[in-house]
C-alpha positions as CSV (number, residue, x, y, z in Angstrom):
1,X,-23.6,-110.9,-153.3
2,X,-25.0,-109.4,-150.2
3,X,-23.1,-106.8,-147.8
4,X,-21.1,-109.3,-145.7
5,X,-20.1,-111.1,-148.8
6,X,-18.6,-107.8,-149.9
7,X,-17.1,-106.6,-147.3
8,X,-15.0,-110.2,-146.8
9,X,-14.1,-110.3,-150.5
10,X,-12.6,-106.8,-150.3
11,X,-10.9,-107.2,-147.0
12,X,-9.2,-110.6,-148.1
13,X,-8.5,-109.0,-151.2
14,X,-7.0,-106.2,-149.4
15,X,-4.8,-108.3,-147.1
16,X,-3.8,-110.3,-150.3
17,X,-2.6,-107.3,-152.1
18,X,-1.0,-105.8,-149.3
19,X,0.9,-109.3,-149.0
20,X,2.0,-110.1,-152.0
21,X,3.1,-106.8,-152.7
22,X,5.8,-106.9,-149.9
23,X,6.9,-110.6,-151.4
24,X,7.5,-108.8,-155.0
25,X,8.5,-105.3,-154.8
26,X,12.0,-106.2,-154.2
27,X,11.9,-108.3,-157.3
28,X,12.7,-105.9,-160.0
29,X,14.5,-104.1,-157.2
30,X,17.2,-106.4,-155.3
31,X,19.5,-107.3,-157.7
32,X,20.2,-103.8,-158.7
33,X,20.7,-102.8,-154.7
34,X,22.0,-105.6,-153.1
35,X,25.5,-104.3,-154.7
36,X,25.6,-101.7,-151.7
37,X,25.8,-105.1,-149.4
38,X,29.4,-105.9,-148.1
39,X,28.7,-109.9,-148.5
40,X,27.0,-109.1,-151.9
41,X,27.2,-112.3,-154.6
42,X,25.2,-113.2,-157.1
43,X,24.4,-116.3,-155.0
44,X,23.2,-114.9,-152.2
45,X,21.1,-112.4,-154.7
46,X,19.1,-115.2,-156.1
47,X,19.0,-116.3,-152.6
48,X,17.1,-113.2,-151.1
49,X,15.2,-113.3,-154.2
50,X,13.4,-116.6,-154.3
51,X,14.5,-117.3,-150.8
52,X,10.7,-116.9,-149.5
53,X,9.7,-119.5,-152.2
54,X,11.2,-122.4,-149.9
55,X,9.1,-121.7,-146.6
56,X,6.5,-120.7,-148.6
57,X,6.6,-124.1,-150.3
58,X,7.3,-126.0,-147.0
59,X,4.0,-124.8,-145.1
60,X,1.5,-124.1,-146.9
61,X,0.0,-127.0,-147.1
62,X,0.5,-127.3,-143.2
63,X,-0.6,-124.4,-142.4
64,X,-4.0,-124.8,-144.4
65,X,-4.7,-128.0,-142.7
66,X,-3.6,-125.8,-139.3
67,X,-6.4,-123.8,-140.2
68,X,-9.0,-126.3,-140.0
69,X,-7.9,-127.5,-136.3
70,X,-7.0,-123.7,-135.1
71,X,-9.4,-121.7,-137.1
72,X,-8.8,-119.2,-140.2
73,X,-8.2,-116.0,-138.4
74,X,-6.0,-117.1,-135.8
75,X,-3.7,-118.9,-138.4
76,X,-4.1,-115.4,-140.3
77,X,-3.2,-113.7,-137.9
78,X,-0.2,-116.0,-137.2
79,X,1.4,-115.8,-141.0
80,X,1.0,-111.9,-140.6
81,X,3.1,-111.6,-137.3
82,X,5.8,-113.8,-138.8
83,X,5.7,-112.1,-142.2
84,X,5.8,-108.4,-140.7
85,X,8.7,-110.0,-137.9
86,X,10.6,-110.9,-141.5
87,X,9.9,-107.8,-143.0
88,X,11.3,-105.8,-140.1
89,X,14.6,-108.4,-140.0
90,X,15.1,-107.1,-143.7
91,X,14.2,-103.9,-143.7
92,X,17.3,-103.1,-140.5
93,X,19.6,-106.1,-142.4
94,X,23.2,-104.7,-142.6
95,X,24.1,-107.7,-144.6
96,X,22.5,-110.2,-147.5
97,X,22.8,-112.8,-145.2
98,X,20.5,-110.7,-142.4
99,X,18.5,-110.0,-145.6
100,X,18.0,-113.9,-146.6
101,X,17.1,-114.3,-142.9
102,X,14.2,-112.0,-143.1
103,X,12.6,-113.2,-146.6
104,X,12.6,-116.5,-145.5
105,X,10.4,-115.3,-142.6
106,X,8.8,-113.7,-144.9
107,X,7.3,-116.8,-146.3
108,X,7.1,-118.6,-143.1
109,X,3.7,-116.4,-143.5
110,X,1.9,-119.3,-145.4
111,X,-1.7,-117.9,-145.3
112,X,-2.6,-118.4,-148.7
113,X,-4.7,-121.3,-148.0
114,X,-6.5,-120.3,-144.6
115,X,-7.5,-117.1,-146.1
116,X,-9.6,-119.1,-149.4
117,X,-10.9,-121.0,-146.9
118,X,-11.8,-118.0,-144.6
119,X,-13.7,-116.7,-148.3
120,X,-15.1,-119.2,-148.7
121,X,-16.5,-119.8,-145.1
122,X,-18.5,-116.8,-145.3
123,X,-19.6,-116.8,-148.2
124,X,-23.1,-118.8,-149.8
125,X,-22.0,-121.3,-152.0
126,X,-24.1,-119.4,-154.7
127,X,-22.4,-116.6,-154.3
128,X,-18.6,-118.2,-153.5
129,X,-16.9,-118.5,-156.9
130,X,-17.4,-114.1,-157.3
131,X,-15.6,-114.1,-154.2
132,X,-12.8,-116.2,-154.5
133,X,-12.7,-114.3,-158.1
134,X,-12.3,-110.9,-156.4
135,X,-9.8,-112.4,-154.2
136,X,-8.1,-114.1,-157.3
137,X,-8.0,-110.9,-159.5
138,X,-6.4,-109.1,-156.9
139,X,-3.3,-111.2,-156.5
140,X,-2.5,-110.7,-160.2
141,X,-2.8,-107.1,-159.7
142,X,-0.7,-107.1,-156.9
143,X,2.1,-108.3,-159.3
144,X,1.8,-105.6,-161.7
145,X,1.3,-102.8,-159.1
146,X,4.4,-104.2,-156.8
147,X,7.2,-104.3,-160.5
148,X,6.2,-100.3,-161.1
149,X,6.1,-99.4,-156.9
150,X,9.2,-101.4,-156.2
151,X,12.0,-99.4,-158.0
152,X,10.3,-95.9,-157.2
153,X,9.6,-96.8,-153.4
154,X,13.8,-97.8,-153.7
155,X,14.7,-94.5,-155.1
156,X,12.9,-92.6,-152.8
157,X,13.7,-95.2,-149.5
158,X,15.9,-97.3,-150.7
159,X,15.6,-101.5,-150.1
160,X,14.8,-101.0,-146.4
161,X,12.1,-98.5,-146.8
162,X,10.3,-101.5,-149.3
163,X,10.6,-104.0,-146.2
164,X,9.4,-101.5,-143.9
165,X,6.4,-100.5,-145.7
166,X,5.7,-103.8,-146.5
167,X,5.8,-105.2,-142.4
168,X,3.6,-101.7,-141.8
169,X,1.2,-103.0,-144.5
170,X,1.2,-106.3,-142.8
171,X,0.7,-105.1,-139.3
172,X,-2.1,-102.9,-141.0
173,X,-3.7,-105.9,-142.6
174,X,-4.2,-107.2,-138.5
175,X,-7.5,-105.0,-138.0
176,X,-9.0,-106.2,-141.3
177,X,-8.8,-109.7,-140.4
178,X,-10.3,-109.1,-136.7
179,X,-12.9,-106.7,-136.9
180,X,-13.6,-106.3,-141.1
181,X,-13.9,-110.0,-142.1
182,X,-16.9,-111.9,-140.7
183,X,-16.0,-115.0,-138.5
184,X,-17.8,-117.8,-140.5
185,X,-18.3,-121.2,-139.3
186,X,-15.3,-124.0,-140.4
187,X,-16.7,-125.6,-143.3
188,X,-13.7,-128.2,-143.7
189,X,-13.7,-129.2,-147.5
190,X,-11.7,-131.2,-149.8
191,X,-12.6,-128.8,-152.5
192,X,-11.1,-125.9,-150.2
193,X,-8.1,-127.6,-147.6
194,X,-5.7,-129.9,-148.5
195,X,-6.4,-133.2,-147.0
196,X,-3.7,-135.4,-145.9
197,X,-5.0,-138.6,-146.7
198,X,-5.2,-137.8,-150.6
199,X,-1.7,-136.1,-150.8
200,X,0.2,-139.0,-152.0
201,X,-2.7,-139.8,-154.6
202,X,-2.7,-136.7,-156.1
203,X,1.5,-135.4,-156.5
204,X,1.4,-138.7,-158.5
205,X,-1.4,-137.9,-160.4
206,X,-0.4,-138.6,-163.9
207,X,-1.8,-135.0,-165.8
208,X,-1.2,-133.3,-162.4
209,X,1.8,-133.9,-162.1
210,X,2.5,-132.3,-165.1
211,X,0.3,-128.8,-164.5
212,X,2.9,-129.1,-160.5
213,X,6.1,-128.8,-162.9
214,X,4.7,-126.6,-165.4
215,X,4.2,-124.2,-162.9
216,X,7.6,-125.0,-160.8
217,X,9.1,-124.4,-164.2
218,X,7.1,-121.1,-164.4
219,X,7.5,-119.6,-161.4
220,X,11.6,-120.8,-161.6
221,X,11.7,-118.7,-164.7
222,X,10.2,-115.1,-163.4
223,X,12.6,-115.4,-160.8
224,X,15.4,-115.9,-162.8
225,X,14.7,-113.2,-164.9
226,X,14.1,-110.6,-162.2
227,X,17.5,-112.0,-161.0
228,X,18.9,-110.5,-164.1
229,X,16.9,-107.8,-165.7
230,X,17.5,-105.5,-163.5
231,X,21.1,-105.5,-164.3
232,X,20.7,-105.6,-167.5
233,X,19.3,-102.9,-167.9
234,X,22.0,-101.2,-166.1
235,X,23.8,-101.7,-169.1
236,X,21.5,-99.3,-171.3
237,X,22.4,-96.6,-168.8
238,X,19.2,-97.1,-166.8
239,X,19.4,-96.1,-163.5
240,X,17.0,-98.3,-161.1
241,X,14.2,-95.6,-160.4
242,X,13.6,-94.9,-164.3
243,X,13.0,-98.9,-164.9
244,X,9.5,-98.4,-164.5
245,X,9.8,-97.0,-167.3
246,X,10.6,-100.3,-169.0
247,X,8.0,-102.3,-167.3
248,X,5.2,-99.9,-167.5
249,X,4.9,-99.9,-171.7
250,X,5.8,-103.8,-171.2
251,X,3.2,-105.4,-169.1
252,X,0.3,-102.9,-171.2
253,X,1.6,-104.7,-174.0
254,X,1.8,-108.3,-172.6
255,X,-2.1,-107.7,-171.1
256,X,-2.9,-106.9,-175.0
257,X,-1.0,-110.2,-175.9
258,X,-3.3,-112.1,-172.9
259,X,-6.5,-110.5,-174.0
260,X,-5.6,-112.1,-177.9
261,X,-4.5,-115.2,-177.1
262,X,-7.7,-115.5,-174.3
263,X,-9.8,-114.4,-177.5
264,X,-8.6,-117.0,-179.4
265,X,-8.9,-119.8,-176.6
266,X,-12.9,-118.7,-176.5
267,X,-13.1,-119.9,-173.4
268,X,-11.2,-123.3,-173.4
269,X,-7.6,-123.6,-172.5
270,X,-6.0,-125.5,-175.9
271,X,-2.9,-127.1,-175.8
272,X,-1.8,-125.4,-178.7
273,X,-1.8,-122.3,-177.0
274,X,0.0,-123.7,-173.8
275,X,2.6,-124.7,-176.0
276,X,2.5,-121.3,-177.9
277,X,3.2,-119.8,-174.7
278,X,6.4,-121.7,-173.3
279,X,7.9,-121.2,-177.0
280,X,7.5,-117.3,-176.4
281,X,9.3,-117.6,-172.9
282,X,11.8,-119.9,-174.6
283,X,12.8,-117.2,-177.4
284,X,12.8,-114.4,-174.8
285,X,15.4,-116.1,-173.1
286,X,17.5,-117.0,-175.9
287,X,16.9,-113.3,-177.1
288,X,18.2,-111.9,-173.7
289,X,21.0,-114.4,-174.0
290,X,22.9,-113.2,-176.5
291,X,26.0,-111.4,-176.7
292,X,25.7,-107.6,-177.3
293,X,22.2,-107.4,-177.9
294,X,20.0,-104.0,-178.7
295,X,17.9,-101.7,-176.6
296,X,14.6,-103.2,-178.9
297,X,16.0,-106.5,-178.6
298,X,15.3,-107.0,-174.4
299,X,11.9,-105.2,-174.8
300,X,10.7,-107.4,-177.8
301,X,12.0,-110.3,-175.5
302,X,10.9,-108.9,-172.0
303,X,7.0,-108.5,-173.9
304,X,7.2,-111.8,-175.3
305,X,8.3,-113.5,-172.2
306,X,4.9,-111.6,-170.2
307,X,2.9,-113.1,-172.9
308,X,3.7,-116.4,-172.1
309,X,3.5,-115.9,-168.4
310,X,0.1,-114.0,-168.1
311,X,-1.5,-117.3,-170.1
312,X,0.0,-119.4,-168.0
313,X,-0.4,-118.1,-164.7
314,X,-4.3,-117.4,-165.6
315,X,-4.9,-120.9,-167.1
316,X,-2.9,-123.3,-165.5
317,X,-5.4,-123.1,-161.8
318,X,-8.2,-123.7,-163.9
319,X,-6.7,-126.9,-165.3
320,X,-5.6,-128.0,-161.9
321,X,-9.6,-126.8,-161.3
322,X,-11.0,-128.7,-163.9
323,X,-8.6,-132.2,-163.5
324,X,-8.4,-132.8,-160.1
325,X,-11.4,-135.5,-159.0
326,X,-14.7,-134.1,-156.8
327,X,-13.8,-133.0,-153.2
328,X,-10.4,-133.2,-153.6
329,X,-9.4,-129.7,-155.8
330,X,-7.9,-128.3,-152.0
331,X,-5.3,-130.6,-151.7
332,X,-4.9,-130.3,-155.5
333,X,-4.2,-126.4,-155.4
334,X,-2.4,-126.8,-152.0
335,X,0.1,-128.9,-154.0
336,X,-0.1,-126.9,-156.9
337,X,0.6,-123.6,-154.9
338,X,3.9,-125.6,-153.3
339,X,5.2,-126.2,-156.6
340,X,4.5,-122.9,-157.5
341,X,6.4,-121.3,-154.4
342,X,9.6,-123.9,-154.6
343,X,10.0,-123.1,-158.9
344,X,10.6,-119.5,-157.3
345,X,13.1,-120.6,-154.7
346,X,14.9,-122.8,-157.1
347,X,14.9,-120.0,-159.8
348,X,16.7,-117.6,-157.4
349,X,19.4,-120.5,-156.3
350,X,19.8,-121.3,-160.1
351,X,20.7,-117.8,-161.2
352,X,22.7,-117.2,-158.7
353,X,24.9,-120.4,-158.8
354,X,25.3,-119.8,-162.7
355,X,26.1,-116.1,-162.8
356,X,28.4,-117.1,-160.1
357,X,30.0,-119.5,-162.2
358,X,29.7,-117.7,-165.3
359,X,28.2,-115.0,-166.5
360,X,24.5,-113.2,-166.7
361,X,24.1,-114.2,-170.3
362,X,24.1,-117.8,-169.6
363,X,22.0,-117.8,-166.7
364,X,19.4,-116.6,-169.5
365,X,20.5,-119.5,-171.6
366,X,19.8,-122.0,-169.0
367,X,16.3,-120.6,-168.6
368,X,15.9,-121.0,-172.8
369,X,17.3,-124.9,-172.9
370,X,14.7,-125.4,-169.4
371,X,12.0,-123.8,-171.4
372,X,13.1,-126.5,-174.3
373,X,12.6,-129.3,-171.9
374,X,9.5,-127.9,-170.5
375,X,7.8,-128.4,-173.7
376,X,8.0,-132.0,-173.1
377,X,6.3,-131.9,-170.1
378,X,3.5,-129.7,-171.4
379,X,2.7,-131.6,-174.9
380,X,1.5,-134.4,-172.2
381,X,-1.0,-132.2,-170.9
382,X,-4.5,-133.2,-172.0
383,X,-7.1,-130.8,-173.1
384,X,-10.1,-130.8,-170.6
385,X,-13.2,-128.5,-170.8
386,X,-14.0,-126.4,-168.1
387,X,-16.2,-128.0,-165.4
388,X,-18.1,-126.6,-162.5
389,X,-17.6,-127.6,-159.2
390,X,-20.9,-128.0,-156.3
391,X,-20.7,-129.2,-152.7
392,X,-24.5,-130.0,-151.4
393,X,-25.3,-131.5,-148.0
394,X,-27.2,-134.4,-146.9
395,X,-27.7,-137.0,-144.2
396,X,-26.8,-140.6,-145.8
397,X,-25.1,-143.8,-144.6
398,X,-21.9,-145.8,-145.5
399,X,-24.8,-148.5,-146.7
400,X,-26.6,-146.0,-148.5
401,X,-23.5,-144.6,-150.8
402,X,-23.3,-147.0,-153.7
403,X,-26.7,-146.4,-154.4
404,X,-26.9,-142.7,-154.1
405,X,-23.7,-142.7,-156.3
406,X,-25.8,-144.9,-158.8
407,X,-28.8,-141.9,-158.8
408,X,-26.9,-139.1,-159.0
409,X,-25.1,-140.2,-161.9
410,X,-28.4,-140.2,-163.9
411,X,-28.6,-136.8,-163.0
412,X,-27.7,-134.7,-166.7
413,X,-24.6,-132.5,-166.4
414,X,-23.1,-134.8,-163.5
415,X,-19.2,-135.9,-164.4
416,X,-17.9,-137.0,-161.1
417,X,-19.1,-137.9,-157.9
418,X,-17.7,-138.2,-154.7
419,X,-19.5,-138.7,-151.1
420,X,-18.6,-138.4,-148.1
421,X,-20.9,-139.9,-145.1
422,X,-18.8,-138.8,-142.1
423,X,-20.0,-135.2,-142.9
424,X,-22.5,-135.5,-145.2
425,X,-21.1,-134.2,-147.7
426,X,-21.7,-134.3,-151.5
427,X,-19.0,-133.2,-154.1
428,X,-19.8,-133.1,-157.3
429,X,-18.2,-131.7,-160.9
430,X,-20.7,-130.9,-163.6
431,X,-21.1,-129.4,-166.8
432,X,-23.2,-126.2,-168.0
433,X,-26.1,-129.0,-168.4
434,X,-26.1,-130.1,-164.8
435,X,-29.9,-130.4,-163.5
436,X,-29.4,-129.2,-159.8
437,X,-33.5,-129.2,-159.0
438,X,-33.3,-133.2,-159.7
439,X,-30.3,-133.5,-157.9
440,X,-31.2,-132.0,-154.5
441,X,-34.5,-134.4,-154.9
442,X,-32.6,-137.4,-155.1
443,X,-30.2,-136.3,-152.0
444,X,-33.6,-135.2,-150.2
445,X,-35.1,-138.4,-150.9
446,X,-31.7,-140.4,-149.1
């Protein structure tokens, strides 16, 4: 990568970070503090929780497309206002209702989507994939870093020092965008945006679909727990700023899990494994759910369930990657993400209605018997093998696309094809065996 590649991965990576940290810390955090609220319920804790999941969900597919018409860094720019405007609303929030009110502005902040396509905008399609993989690695760090910050940042500041930091962080993020990140030129791409004419196409998609609930179901099911945990471990005599403690020794241990089970995959994603991995989140749940359980019992559980979820979380893009068709793996992950985002909206409404209702130990059995049903959904999944995606350009006609089609599929390594005349471009998925000297010949030759 050369020096303006750099710099825009580590900015976006930086803004990211900074973002998603101010989404989680309140996580492990909320359910735990929330008690000090006058209108506290369970409810309405599962409701601040996964509360940014449904305006997350709701725009950011919009707000990608937004990008195309508006331009990356205004839209940027945009989401950050609204998300540091939420983050403000929470952090002076007297009540949980005033503190639902400001995480739902928090994900009005849909950015997600403008800012891959910002990466990838600036960025040589040689040299694109290390980008979006810096930008990638640091969203699952952000995850880690914000479950160990959020309960000492609470001790020392309590819940509104978390939503003030995080809106400071946000407003910080500003200068980054304007005067850090190069302004590339708009390349609109159905391997980066959503596009609205395949939307429909692809939710029905019959193995996407399934990879859009698994992760729902996912997504549904961190929620739920962080709903919980953090009053369960009350009950051990834990008070909220030594949970780190906990969660520290537990996510080292779950990486080790990932790093086997990654090992043992060599470098495929086998359904096996998938199925391996819902099991584990399955038997954490029932583990939590019982009555009376010991100390050893909720870590055993709490590592097994991380297991499962670092797979996932790492392996499930790369199916959406590999399955969706040539040109159109944008709208696939737009989707994808608004699944994603709406499992952890109705994961906070779930565990809240149920604790209501019941009691915390069944709001951990409903997240076993969902995991049960999940399996279903995941033995359909079909075992792909990693593909690589390339976008060349080239000046053709509508006359002229049948045949090109016809030559580039002689080209070795080619799996898909699709063409695009009205901006000449060419979208193609291709294996490790993919000839790209003969294929830039035959699209010269056009």
């Amino acid at each position: 990568m050369n020096a303006l590649e750099v710099r825009a991965a580590l900015a976006l990576a930086i803004v990211y970070v900074l973002r998603m940290l101010g989404l989680f810390m309140v996580m492990p955090v909320l359910a735990v503090a929330a008690m000090d609220y006058p209108d506290y319920s369970p409810l309405l804790v599962g409701l601040a929780v996964g509360g940014y999941g449904l305006t997350q969900a709701a725009l950011q597919i919009p707000m990608g497309m937004m990008s195309d018409r508006w331009g990356r860094k205004p839209v940027i720019l945009l989401g950050l206002s609204v998300f540091a405007i939420g983050s403000f609303i929470a952090a002076q929030a007297d009540t949980m209702a005033w503190l639902i009110i400001g995480r739902i502005l928090q994900g009005a902040g849909a950015i997600a989507g403008a800012i891959m396509a910002l990466a990838t905008d600036v960025s040589r399609e040689s040299q694109r994939a290390k980008v979006l993989a810096i930008i990638g690695i640091a969203i699952g760090f952000s995850f880690y870093l914000a479950v160990l910050l959020g309960p000492m940042i609470a001790d020392s500041w309590g819940m509104a020092g978390i939503f003030a930091i995080t809106g400071i962080l946000a407003v910080a993020c500003m200068p980054l965008i304007v005067w850090v990140v190069p302004t590339g030129v708009s390349l609109s791409s159905g391997d980066t945006l959503p596009q609205k004419g395949q939307l429909r196409r692809l939710i029905f998609s019959s193995q996407l679909w399934r990879l859009n609930v698994s992760v729902m179901l996912l997504h549904m099911m961190i929620t739920l727990l962080f709903v919980q945990l953090p009053v369960t471990l009350l009950h051990f005599d834990m008070t909220l700023d030594s949970h780190w403690t906990l969660y520290l020794p537990v996510l080292g241990a779950s990486i080790i899990g990932l790093i086997i089970m990654m090992g043992a995959a060599r470098g495929k994603t086998p359904k096996s494994l998938l199925l391996i991995s819902v099991i584990m989140m399955a038997v954490a749940f029932g583990m939590m759910g019982a009555q009376d359980h010991a100390w050893w019992v909720v870590v055993m559980a709490v590592i097994l369930f991380f297991t499962g979820f670092n797979y996932l979380e790492a392996n499930f893009p790369a199916l959406v990657s590999s399955i969706a068709p040539a040109g159109e793996k944008g709208t696939a992950m737009g989707i994808y993400a608004s699944f994603q985002f709406f499992g952890a909206f109705i994961g906070g409404v779930l565990s809240g209605i149920v604790t209501d209702i019941w009691t915390p130990e069944t709001a951990y059995l409903v997240g076993a018997m969902a995991a049960v049903l999940w399996l279903l959904v995941v033995s359909g999944i079909k075992e792909v093998s990693r593909v690589k995606r390339v976008m060349m350009n080239a000046r053709f006609s509508d006359s002229q696309t049948a045949s090109l089609k016809s030559s580039l599929a002689t080209v070795p390594g080619v799996l898909e094809i699709t063409l695009s005349s009205e901006d000449g471009t060419v979208y193609l998925k291709v294996d490790r065996d993919f000839d790209a000297s003969k294929a830039r010949q035959i699209l010269a030759s056009a």
